[in-house]
TIGUSE-420723 format. One record per residue (C-alpha): residue in three letters; x, y, z. Coordinates in steps of 0.25 Angstrom, whole numbers, plus 2048, in hexadecimal, padded with zeros to 3 digits. Example, Ala and Ser with C-alpha at 12.3 -4.5 7.8 and 13.67 -1.06 7.14 Angstrom:
// residues 2
ala8317EE81F
ser8377FC81D
This chain:
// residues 81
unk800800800
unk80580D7FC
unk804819805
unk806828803
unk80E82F80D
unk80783C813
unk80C84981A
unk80784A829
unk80C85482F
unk81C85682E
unk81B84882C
unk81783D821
unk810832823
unk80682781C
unk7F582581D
unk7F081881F
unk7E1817819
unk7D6812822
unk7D580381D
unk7E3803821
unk7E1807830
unk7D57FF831
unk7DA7F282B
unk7E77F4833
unk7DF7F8842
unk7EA806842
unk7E381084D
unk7EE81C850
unk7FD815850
unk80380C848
unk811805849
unk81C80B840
unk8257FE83D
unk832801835
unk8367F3830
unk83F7EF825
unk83F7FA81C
unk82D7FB81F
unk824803826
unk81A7FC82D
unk80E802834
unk8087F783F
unk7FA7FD845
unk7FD7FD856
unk7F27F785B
unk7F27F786C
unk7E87EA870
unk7E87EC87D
unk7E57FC87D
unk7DA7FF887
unk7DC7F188E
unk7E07F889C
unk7D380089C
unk7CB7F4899
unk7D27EC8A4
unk7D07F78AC
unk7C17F78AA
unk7C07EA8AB
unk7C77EA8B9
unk7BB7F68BD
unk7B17EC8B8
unk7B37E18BF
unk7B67D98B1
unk7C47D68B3
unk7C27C78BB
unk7C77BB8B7
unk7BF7B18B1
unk7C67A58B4
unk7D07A38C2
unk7DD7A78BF
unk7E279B8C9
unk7DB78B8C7
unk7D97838D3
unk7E27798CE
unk7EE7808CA
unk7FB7768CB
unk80877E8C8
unk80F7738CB
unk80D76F8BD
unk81377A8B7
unk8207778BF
């Protein structure tokens, strides 16, 4: 795919179209890779983003409980040995 380069600013710089950004998830960043003579643009994308607040509500909620017992009745670590 051929791009044109652009002036912003004092700088220079490429526009991605819209089928690009949504095929490829990019929000606000993406990752500039120099490798091998290429430049590659990776989309950043965070998984765990907004995980502490939601572990944090869950905690105010009451809904962070275990649902099975993190220790069995017949736990012999003897075997492991």
């Amino acid at each position: 795919m051929e791009l044109s380069i652009i002036q912003i600013g004092n700088s220079k710089g490429v526009r991605l179209s819209k089928t690009l950004i949504e095929k490829y998830n990019i929000k606000d960043k993406v990752e500039l890779i120099l490798e091998k003579g290429y430049l590659i643009l990776k989309p950043i994308s965070s998984p765990r983003k907004g995980w502490e607040e939601a572990f944090k509500e869950m905690n105010e909620n009451g809904d962070d409980q275990l649902l099975i017992n993190d220790v069995f009745e017949n736990e012999n670590f003897e075997e492991w040995i």
